[in-house]
MIROTI-376977 format. One record per atom (N, C-alpha, C, CB): z negated, y negated, x. Coordinates in pm, whole numbers, plus 50000, padded with zeros to 5 digits. Glycine has a CB too. Example, Ala and Ser with C-alpha at 12.3 -4.5 7.8 and 13.67 -1.06 7.14 Angstrom:
<recs>
492205056951319492205045051230492205033051320490955044751131492925022551285492865010651367492134999751290494285006051408
</recs>
This chain:
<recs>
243574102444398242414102344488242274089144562242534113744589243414082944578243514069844642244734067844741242224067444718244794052244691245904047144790245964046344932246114035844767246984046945011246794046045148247914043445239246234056845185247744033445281248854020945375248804028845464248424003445428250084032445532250274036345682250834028645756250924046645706250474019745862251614011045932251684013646065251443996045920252914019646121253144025346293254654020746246252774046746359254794018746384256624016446434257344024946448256994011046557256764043446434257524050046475257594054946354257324056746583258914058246312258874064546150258614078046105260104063146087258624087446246258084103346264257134099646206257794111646405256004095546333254894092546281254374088946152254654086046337254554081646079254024075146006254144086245897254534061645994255744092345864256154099445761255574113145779257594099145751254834119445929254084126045929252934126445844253964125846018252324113145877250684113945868251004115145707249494098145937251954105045637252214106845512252104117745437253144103945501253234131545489253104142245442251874151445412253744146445503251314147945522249764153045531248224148045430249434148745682248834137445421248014130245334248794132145119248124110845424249564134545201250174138045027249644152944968252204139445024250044161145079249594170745057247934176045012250044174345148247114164245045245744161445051245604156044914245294151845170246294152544841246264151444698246054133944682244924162144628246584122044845246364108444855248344105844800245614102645050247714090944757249164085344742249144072144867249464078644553250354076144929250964068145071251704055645041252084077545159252074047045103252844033445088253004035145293251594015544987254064030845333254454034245451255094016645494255634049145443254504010545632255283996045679255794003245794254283980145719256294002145856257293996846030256983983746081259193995046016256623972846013256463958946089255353954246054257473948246066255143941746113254013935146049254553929645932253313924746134255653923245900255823916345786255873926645727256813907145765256443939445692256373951945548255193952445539256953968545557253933953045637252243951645582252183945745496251193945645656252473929245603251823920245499252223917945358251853908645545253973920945331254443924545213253593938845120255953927145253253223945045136252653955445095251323951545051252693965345189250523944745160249063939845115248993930344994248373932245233249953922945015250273913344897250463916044771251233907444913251893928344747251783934544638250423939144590252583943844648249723948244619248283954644595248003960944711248143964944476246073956944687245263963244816245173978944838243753958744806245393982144925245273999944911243504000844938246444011145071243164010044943242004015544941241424020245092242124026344845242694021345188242314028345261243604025045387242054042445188243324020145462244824011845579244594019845724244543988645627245954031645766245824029945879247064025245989245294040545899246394022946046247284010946093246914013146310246413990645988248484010146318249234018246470248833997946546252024026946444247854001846679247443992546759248993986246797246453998846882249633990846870251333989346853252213987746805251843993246861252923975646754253993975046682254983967846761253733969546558256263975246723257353968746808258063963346749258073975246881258743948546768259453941546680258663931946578260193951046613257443931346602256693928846510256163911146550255543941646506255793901446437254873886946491253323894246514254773870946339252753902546453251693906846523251113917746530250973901546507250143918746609250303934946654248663936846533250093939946901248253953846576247903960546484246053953946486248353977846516245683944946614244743939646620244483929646542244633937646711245943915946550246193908146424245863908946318247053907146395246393922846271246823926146141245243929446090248063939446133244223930946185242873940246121242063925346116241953956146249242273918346166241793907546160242053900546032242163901546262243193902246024243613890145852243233900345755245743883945805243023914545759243013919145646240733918745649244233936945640240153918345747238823921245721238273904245716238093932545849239333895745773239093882345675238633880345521240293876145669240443883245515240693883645356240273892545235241863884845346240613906945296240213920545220238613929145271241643931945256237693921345342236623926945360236333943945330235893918745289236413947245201236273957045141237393968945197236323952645001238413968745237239263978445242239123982245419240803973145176238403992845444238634000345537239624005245635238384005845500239944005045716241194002945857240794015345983240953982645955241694022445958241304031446046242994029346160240874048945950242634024946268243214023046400243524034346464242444015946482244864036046490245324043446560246414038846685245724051146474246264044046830246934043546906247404053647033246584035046922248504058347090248794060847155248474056947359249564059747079247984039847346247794037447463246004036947432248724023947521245594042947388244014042047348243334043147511243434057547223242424034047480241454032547572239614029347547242094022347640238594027347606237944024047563237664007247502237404029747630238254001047583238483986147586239393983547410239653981447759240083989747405241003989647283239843992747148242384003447304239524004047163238404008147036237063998947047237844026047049237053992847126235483985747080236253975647083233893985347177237063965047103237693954047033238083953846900238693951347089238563968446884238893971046764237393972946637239823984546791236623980446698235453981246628234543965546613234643992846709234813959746686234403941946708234823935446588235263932946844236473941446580236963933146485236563935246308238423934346513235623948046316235123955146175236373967846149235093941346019237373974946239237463985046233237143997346172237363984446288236964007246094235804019746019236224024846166236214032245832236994031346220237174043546303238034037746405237814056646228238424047046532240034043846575239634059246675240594023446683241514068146631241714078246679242844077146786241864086646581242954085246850244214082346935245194090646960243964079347047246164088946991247484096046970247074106847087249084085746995248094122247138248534126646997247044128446870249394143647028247024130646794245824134746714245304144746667245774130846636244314153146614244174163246547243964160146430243404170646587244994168646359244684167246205244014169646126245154169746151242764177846179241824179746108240434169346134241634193746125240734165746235239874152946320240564140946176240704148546559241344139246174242124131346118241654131045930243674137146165242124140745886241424142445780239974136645767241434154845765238994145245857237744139845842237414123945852237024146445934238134119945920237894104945933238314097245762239094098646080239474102745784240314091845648239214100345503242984096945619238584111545503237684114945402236434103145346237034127745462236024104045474234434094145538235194078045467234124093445807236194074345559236514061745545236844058045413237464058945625237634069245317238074066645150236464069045073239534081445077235264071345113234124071545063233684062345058233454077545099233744056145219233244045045182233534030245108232964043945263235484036245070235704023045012235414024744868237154017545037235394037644835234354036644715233724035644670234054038244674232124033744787231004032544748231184014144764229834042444837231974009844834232223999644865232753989244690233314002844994233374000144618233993990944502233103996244407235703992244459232164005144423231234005944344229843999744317231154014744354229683992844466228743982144473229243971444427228263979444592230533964244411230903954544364230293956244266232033951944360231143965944172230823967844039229593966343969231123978044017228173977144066227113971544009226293960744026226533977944007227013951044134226973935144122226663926144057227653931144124228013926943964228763919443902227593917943780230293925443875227643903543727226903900443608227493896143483226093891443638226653892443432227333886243309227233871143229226973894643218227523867043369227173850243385225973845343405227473842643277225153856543416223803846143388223523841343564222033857043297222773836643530222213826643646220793822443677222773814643627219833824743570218863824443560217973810843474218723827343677219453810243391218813797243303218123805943175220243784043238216793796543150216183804243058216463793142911214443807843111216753790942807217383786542768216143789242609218883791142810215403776142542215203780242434213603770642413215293797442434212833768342288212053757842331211123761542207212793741842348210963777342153209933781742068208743786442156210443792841974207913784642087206033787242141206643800142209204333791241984206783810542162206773825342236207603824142323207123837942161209033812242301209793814742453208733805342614211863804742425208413794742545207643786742639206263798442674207143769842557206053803342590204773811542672205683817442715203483820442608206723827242724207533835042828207333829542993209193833442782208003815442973208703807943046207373807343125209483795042983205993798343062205083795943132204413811943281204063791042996204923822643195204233835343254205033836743372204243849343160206883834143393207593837543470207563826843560208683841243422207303814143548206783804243642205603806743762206293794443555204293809443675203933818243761204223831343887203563820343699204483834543775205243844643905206123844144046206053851043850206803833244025207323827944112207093823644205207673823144091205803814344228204923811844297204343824544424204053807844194204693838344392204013847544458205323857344491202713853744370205043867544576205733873244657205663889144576205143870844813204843892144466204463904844409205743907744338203123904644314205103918444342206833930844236206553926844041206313961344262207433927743984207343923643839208263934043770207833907643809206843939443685208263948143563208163941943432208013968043518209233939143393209573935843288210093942443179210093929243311209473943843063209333951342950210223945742830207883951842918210553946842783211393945942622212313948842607211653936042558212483950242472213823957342420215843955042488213703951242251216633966342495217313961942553218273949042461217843973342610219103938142627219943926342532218503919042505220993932942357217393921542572216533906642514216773895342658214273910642481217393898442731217193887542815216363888942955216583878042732215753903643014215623904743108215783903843240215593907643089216893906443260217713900543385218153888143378218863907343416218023876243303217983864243295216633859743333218413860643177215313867643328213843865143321213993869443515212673878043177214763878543520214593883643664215163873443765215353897943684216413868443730216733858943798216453847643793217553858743803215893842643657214843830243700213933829043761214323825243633213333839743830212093845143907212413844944010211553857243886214143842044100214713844944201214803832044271215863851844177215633829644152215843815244138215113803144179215913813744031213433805744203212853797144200211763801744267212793792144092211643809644356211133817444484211613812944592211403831244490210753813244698211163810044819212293818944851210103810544914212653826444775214283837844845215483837444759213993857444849215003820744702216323821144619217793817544726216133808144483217773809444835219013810744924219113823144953219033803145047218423835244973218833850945025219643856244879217123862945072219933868444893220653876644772220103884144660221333885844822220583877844534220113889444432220653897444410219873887844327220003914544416220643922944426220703930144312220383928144518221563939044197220883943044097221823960044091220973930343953220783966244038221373982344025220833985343875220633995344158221673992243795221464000643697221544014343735222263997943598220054015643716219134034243735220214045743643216914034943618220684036643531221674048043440222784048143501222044044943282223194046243631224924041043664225514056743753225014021743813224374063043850225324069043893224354086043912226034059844036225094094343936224144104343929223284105144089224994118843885222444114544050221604113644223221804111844294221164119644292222764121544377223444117044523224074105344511224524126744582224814100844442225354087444457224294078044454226334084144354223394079644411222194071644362221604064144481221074081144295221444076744554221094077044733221864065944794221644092544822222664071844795223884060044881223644050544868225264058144853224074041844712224084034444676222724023744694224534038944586221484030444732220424027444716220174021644885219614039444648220084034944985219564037645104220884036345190218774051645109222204036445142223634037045225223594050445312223854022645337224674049545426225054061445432225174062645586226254064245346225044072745674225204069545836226014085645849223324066545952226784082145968227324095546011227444090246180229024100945920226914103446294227514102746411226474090646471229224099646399225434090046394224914076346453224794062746402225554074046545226354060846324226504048446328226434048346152227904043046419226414032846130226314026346016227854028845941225884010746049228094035145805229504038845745229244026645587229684061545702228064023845562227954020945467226684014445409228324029445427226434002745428224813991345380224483995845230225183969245370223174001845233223154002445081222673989444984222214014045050221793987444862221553976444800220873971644873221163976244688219973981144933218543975244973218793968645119217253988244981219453973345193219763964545346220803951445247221043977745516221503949945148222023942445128221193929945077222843947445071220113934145005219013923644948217963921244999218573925644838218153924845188217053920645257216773903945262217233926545394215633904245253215173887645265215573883045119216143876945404215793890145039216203884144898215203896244779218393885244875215793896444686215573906344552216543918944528215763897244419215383926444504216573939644442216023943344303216603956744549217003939444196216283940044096216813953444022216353926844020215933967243966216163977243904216223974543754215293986243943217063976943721217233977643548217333990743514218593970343480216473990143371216164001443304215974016243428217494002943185214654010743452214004019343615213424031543569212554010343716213394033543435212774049743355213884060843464213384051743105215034053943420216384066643473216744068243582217714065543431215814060043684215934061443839215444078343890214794048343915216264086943921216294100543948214974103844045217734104244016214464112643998212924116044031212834117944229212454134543928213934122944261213814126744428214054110744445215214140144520214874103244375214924090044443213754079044402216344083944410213134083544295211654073844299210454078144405210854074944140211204087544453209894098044582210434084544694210554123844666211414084644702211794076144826211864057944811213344081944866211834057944671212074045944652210694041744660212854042744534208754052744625207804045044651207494043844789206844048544583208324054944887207854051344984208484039145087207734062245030209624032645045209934017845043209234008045051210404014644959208624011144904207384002644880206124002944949207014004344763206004009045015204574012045072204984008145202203904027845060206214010145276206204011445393207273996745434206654027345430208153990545351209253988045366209913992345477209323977745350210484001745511211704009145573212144021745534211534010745700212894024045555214184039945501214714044145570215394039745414215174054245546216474060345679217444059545546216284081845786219094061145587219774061845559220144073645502220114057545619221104075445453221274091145403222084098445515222164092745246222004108245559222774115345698222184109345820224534112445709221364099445768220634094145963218924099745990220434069845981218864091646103217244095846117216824084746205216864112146193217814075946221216574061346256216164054146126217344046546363215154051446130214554036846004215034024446040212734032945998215054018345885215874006245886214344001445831217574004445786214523987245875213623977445806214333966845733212723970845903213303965745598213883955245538212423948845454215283960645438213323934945406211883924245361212153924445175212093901645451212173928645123212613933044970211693925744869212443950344943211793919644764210773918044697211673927044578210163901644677210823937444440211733943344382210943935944257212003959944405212133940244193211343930144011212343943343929212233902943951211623948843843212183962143778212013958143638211343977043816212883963743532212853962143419212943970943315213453955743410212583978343193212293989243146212873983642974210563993943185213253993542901212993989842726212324000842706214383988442607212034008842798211604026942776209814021942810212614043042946209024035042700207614033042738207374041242852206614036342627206964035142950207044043443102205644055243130206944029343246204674047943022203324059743019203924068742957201824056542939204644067542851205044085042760205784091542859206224085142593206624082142977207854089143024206824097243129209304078443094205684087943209204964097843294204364109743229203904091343362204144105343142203094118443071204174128142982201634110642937205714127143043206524135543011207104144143128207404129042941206914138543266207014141843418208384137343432206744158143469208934126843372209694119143410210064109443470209854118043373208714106043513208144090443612207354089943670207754079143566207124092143822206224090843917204824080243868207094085444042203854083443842202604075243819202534064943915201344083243826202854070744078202324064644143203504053144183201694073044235205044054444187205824044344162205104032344059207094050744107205304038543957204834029043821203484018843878204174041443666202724021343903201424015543966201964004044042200564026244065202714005244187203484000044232204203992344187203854005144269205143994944093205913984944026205443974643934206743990743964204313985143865203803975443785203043967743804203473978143711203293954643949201743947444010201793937743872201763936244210202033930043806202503920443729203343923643609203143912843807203093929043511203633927943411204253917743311203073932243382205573917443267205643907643176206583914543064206173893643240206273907142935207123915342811207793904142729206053925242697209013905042755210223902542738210333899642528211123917342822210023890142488210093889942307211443896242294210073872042216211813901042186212933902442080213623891342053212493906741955214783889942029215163878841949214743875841837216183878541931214383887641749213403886841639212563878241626212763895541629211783874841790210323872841797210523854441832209413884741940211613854241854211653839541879213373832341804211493837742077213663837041653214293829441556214193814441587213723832641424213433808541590213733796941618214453789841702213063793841623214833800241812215603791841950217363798341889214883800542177217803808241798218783807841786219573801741790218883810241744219993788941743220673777241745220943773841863220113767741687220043774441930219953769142080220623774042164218863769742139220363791742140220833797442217222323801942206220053805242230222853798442064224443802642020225093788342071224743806341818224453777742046225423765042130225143766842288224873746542082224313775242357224623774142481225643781842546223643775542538225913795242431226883803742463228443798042408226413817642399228463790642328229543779142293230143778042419228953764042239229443762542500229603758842568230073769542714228703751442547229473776442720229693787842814230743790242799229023799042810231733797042662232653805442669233483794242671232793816642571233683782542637234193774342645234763764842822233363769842552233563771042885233483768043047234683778043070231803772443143234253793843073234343801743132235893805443144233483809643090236163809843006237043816242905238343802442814235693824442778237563792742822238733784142737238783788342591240303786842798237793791942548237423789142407237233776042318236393794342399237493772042237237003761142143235213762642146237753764041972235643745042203234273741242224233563733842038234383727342380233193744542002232833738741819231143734641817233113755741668230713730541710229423728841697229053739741574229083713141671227433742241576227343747741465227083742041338226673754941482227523745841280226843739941137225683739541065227293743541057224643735941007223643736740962223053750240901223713727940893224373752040828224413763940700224693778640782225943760440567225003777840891225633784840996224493791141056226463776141092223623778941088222543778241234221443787541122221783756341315221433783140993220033791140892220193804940893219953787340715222143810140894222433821340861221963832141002223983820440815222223823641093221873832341218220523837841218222003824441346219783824241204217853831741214217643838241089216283818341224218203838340986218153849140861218533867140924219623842840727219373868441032220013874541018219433893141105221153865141053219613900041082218763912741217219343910841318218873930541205219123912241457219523913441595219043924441645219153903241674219203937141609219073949541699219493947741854219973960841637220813938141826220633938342007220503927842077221703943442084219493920241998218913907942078219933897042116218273912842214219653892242242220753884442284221703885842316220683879442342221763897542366223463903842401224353902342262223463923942449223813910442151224183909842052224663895641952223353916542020223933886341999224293869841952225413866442037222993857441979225633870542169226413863542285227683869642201226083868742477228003880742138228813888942116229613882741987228143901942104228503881341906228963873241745229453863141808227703867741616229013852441886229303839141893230283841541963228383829341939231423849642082232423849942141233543856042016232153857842275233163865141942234103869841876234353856241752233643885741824233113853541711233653838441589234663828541671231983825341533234223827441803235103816941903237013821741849234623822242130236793836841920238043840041959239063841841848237943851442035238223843541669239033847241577238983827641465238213865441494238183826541455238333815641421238903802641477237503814941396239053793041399240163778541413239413770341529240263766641242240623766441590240353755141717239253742241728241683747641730239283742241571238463727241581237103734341420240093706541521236343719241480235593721641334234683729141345236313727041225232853727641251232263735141294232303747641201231173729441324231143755941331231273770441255230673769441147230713782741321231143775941025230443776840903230243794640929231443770340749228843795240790228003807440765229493816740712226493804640629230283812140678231073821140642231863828340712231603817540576232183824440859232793832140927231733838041019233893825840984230273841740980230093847641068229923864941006228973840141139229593872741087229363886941016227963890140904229193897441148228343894540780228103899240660227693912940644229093897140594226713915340577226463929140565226753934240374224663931340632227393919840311227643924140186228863930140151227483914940111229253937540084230343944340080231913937040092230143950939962232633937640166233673926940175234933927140056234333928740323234823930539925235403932939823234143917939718235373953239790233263918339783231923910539653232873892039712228993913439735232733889139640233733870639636233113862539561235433869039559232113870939428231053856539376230013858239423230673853339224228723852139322227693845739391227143855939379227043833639356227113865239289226283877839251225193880439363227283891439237223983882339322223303890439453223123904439424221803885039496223813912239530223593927439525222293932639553224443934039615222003941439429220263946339469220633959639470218753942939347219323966939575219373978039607218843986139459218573979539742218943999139511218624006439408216654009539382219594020139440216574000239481214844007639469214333994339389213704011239662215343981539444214533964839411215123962839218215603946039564216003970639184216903971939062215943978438943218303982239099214933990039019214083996338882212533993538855214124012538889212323976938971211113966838969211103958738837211213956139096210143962338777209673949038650210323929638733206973949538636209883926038678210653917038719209273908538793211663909738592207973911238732206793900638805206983904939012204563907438717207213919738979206803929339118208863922139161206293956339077209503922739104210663916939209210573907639256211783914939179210153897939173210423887439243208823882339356210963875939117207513889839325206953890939423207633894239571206153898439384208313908239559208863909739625209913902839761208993913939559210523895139644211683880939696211253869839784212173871739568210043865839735208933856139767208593859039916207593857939665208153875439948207183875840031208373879440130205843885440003209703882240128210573883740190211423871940226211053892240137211643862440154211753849740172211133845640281211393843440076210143840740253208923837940346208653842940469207893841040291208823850340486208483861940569209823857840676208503879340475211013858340624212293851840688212273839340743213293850740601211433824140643211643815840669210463809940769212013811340566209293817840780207933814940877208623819641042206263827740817209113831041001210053840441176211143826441188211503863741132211773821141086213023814241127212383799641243213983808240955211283794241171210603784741206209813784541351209833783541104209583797541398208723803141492206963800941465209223796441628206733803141326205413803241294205123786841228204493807541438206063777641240205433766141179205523764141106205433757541199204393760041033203903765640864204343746940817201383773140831204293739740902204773723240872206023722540830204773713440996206913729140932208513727840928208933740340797209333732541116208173752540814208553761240725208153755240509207573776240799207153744740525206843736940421207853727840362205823730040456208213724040467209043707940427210773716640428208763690140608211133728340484212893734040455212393738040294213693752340582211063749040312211363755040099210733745240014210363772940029210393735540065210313722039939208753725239844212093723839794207833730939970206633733539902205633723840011206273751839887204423717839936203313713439996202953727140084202153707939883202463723140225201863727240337200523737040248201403712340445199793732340199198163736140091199293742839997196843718639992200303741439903200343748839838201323762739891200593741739735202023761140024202813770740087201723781640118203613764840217200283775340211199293784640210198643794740163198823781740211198503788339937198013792439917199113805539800197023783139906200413803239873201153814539812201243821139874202163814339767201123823240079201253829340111200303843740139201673823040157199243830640103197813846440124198313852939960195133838840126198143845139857198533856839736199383866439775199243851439610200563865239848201493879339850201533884440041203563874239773199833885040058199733889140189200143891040278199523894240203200513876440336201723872340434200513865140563203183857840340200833872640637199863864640754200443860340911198553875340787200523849940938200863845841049200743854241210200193834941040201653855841295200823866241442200833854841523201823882441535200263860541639200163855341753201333844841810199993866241828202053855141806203213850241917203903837841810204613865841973203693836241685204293824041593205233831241483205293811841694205073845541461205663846741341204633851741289206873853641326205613861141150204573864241063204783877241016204443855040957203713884440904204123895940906203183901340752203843903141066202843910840664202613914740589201023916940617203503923240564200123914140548198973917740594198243929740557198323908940575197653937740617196853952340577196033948740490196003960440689195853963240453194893964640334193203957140388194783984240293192743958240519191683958640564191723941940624191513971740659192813937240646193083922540619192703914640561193813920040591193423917540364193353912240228191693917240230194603919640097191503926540243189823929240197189113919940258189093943740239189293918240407188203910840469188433892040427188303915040655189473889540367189943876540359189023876140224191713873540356189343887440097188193885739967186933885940018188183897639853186303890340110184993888940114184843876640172184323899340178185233870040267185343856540336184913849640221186803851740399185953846840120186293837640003185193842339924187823838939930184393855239918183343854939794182213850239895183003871739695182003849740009180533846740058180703830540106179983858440201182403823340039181873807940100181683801639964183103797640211182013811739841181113807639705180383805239679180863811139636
</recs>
């Protein structure tokens, strides 16, 4: 259930409160001095410290001691106990960031309740770390294809303004990198970015974690949102944010202030929120899974997040920046890629986007040789790992094709690979397959290959090819 430092001079005492707390289903660690603390703190942090205003024999007393530990150990909670208790004693003590202070003799059920409250909050306390914590990013946007620069150009904008942003695409494309470049470069980038995953905890915790926690009046616990005042609180994957808590979370938005959970004064805070989704949030409303009127709200500004799919061309770019990274971070071999390497990547599927590249490129780091660049061969294969020649394995459907319709086939799949690899440029995609620009053109309309928007390409419809033959018979 959790660790828990006892430090008093009297050894009744202490081996009391011990028993009591064992029996409570806690594990105890017991000092007599200040130095057995500080020896104890050193070994490992407990979760939960209470600690006797009085020590005899000791270099410092139990005021000292709350001081170096809410220096150093911020996070770990101190519940003060004394025998000469006064009022002067507990609000020095509470000055010093204290959770509680009881006073001798005690009630043990008084006692309990406190050390309950106080081991909550060091959990909600290491559970906010947790949903903290990132995964290096920083808000570099990293990449120099048409669809990433239109990205880039849309999130620039945004920045400029104080409005809420949801951000749409698939998960591992790079969202919370889009969120914190948006932070980054806002007037609230010196304040805090705050970030929560909606899938992390169930409801009631949700609360907490969200709105924090009050008992008796007082403050036990800051949730995200008092934590990312004057800064960002950014929601990831906001479909799974629990329906009683999107009731409270629009009225945030509307109002900016909250009560706490167990209180009844309002807190104010200055929030800008930037939310992010891979889920379609109209099916989810029109499933009664998502407040309409949140969504409205959230959605002042939309932006949609490409695939890695959708921007092949920055691969390269983006596997030597993760090089260099793991190489910062981690002490990996700092390698280059190889040519044959860099083709195999944008050839290759990314179901999970960028996460999924960050992943290949740390594991090639960690299993492959110190020096030298990466070759296509050590990266991951989907051909059977027994096949060693050149053979190309065909499926069973491409195996019972005449041979005009296969290799149509090959062509328009080729192509189709090497226009996405290029990010739509039909110049660069000309001059890698060793065909004239006019004659790349005019193979690609034969096997109804048509360029999109965003710079790749894609198979063209029936109602496509038709309207392209009539084009071509009426400029006859």
């Amino acid at each position: 259930m959790g660790d828990i430092l006892i430090v008093d001079d009297e050894r009744d005492i202490r081996e009391l409160i011990a028993d009591i707390l064992e029996d409570e289903g806690y594990t105890t660690r017991l000092a007599g001095t200040s130095d057995e603390c500080v020896a104890q703190l050193g070994t490992q942090l407990p979760s939960l410290m209470i600690l006797d205003i009085w020590l005899k024999d000791s270099q410092m007393d139990g005021i000292d001691i709350l001081t170096k530990v809410k220096r150093e150990s911020p996070e770990v909670p101190v519940v003060i106990i004394s025998g000469h208790g006064n009022i002067e004693i507990a609000v020095a003590a509470i000055k010093q960031g204290a959770y509680d202070f009881i006073e001798k003799p005690f009630n043990i059920d008084q006692l309990l309740v406190v050390i309950r409250r106080a081991m909550e909050t060091s959990r909600l306390r290491r559970e906010n770390t947790e949903l903290r914590r990132t995964d290096f990013s920083t808000g570099e946007m990293i990449g120099s294809s048409a669809t990433f620069k239109g990205l880039k150009s849309q999130l620039e904008k945004v920045t400029k303004s104080n409005g809420r942003v949801l951000l749409r695409g698939p998960s591992g494309s790079g969202k919370e990198t889009a969120a914190r470049f948006i932070h980054s470069h806002s007037l609230r980038a010196s304040n805090p970015f705050v970030t929560l995953n909606c899938a992390s905890a169930s409801a009631e915790r949700m609360e907490r974690l969200l709105f924090g926690s009050e008992a008796n009046g007082q403050k036990v616990e800051a949730g995200l949102l008092e934590q990312a005042d004057h800064g960002t609180l950014y929601l990831d994957e906001v479909a799974d944010l629990p329906l009683d808590t999107q009731a409270r979370m629009l009225r945030v938005l509307l109002e900016q202030q909250f009560q706490r959970v167990g209180g009844t004064s309002q807190v104010n805070v200055d929030v800008r929120v930037i939310s992010a989704t891979s889920r379609d949030l109209e099916g989810e409303i029109a499933a009664g899974r998502f407040r309409e009127e949140l969504y409205h709200r959230l959605n002042v500004v939309p932006v949609d997040v490409p695939s890695l799919g959708e921007r092949r061309a920055d691969i390269p770019e983006l596997a030597q920046h993760f090089i260099a990274e793991f190489h910062k971070t981690d002490g990996l071999p700092n390698r280059e890629l190889s040519e044959d390497a860099a083709a195999y990547l944008q050839t290759m599927l990314w179901p999970g986007n960028i996460r999924q590249l960050r992943n290949v490129i740390e594991r090639v780091l960690i299993l492959g040789p110190d020096a030298g660049a990466i070759q296509s061969s050590e990266l991951p294969s989907d051909t059977p790992a027994d096949t060693n020649d050149s053979r190309v394995v065909l499926s069973g459907a491409v195996a019972q094709l005449p041979l005009r319709e296969a290799r149509e086939l090959f062509e328009r799949e080729y192509l189709l690979t090497q226009i996405n690899r290029f990010g739509g440029n039909i110049s660069r995609t000309a001059s890698f397959v060793g065909m004239e620009r006019s004659a790349l053109h005019r193979k690609l309309k034969s096997l109804n290959v048509v360029t999109t928007a965003r710079g790749g390409s894609r198979i063209a419809t029936v109602e496509e090819s038709e309207d392209e033959t009539r084009q071509g018979s009426a400029a006859e």
